[in-house]
N, C-alpha and C positions, 0 to 999 in steps of 0.2 A: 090398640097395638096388636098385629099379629103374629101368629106363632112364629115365625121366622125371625123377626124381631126379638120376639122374648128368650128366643135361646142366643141370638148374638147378645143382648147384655146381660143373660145368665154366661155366656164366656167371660166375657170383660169381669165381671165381679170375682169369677176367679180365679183369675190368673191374678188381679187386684189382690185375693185372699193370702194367695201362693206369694207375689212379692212382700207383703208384709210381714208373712212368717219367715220367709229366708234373711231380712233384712233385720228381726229382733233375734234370730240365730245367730248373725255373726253380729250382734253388741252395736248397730247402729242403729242412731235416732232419724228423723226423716230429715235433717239438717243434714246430717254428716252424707245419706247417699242422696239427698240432690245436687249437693257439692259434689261427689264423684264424679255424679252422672251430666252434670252441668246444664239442670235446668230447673227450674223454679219451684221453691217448697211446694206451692199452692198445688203445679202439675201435677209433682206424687203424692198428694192429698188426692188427687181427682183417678188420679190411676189406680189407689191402692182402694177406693171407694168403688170402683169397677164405672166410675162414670167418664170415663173417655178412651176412646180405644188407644192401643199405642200400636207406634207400627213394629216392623221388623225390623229395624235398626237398632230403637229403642231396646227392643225385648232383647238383642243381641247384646247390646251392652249393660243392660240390668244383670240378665244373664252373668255375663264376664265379671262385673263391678262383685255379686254377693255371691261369686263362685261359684253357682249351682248348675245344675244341667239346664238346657235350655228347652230340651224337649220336654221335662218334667217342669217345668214354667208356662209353658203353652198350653199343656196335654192336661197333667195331675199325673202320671203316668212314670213309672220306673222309680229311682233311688233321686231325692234333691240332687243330693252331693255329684258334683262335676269330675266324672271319671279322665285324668289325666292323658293325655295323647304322650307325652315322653315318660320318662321315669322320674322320679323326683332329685334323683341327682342329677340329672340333667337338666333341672327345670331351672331357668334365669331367673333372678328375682328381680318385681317390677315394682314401678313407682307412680304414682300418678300426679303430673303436674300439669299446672293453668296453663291454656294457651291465653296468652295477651292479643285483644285486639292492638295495644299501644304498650309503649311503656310511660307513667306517670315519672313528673320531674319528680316526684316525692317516692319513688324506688327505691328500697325492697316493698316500701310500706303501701303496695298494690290493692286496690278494692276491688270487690265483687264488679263495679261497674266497666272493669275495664279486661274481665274475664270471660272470652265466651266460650269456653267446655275443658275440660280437661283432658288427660290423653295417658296413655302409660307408654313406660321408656323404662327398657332396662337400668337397673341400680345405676350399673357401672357409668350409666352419661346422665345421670344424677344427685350424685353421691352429696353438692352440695345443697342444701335445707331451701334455698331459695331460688334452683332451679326452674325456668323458665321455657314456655316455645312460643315462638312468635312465627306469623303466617308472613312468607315472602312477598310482597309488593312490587312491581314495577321489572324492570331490564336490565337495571344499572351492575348486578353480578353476576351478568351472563357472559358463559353459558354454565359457568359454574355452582350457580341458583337463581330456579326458573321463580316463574309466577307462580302461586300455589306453594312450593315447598316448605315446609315446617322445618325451623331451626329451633333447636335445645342450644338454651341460652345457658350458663353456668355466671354467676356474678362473679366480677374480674375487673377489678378498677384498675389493674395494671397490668396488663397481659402481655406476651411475650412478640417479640417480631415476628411480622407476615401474618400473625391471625386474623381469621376471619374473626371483625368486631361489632357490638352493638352499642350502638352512641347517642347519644342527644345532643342534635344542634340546632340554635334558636325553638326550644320544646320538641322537635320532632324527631321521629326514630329511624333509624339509619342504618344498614348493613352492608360493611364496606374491607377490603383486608388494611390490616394498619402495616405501616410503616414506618418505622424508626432512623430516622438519620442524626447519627451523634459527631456534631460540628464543634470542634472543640470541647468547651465546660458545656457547651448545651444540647439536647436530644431534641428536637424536632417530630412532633408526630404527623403523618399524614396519614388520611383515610383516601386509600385507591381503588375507586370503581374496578371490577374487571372487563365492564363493557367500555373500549374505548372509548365511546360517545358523549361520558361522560367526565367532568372534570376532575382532580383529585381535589381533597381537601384540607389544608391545612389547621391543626386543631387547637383553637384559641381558650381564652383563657374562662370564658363562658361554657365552652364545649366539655361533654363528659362522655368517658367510657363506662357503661353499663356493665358489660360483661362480654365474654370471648365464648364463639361457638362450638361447643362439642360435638355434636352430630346432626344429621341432616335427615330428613325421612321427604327423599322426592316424589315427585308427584308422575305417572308414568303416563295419563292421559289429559 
C-alpha cells in the first residue's frame, strides 16, 4: 500500500472516529441514526470503522441528522457543535419522516421494507405521529404534481372535499383530488385525475383513503 493510500484511509477512519462521537453525544445507538439517515446498520458499522469512504451527500446529511458542523466532520477542525445560520427564535422545528416507496394494505403498520430514506419537514406539515411522503409517479396530476415530487401524506381516512388524496385501489397507491357528491341520503366519492387524460374514479366498497396531502416539496429539474 502506498503513502497516498495510507493517508486516504487514515481520513476515512476519522472522520469514521468523529461520527461516532457526535452520534453517542446526542444519546444515539447505530439503529436510531441509520434510521435517520436511511441506510443500513451494517453501512454505519463500516463508515464509523473508517472502512468505506462516504461521499458528500452522505457527510452532508450525517452532518444535519447529529447537528454538528460539517467542516469539523470532514476536517477535525473548529467547534463539533453546528453554529446556527438564523437565530434560534426564528428556527422552524423539524421532523423526520419515511418516504414510502408504496403504501402497504396493512398502513400505518409500514416496515422498513417498504422505506427508502427519510426526509425532514417542518413540524407544522407533520404534526401527526404517522406522517408520511410518498415519491409522485406517473402524469395523471398534472401539471399540479410532476414526476419526481414528494408529497407529505398526513393519515386522514375522511378527509374533507377537493383534497388532494392518497388511496388504495385493488393494493395500489394512488394520488388523485377527491370529490364528494352528496345525492340525497348518500355521498358519492370520486377520485379526479387533474390530467384530463385520465379517467375519474369512483370509490368502491374495496377502495380506501389513506390519507390527505399537506404539502408538496417540487421537483425544479
Amino acid at each position: 500500500m502506498d503513502q497516498f493510500d495510507e493517508a486516504e484511509q487514515s481520513s476515512d477512519e476519522l472522520v469514521g472516529q468523529r461520527i461516532r462521537a457526535a452520534r453517542r453525544e446526542r444519546g444515539l445507538n447505530q439503529d436510531e441514526l441509520s434510521l435517520k439517515l436511511g441506510i443500513h446498520r451494517n453501512s454505519l458499522v463500516r463508515y464509523e470503522r473508517g472502512e468505506r469512504r462516504i461521499d458528500v451527500n452522505l457527510l452532508y446529511r450525517i452532518a444535519e441528522a447529529l447537528e454538528v458542523s460539517l467542516h469539523w466532520l470532514v476536517t477535525g477542525e473548529g467547534e463539533m457543535e453546528k453554529l446556527p445560520d438564523v437565530p434560534d427564535s426564528e428556527r422552524l422545528p423539524v421532523r423526520w419522516i419515511p418516504v414510502l416507496g408504496s403504501v402497504p394494505a396493512g398502513f400505518p403498520r409500514y416496515s422498513n421494507e417498504v422505506v427508502l430514506e427519510y426526509m425532514p419537514v417542518q413540524e407544522a406539515s407533520a404534526r401527526h405521529i404517522q406522517t408520511f411522503a410518498l415519491i409522485v409517479h406517473g402524469d395523471s396530476m398534472e401539471p399540479r404534481l410532476s414526476e419526481g415530487d414528494r408529497v407529505i401524506v398526513c393519515p386522514d381516512p375522511s378527509p374533507p372535499n377537493r383534497a388532494i388524496v392518497v388511496a388504495l385501489i385493488d393494493g395500489e397507491t394512488t394520488i388523485k383530488e377527491l370529490k364528494i357528491n352528496n345525492q340525497k341520503d348518500v355521498s358519492v366519492h370520486i377520485l379526479v385525475p387533474a390530467n384530463p387524460n385520465y379517467p375519474p374514479h369512483i370509490l368502491g366498497g374495496s377502495d380506501r383513503i389513506i390519507g390527505r396531502v399537506v404539502a408538496v416539496q417540487k421537483m425544479l429539474e
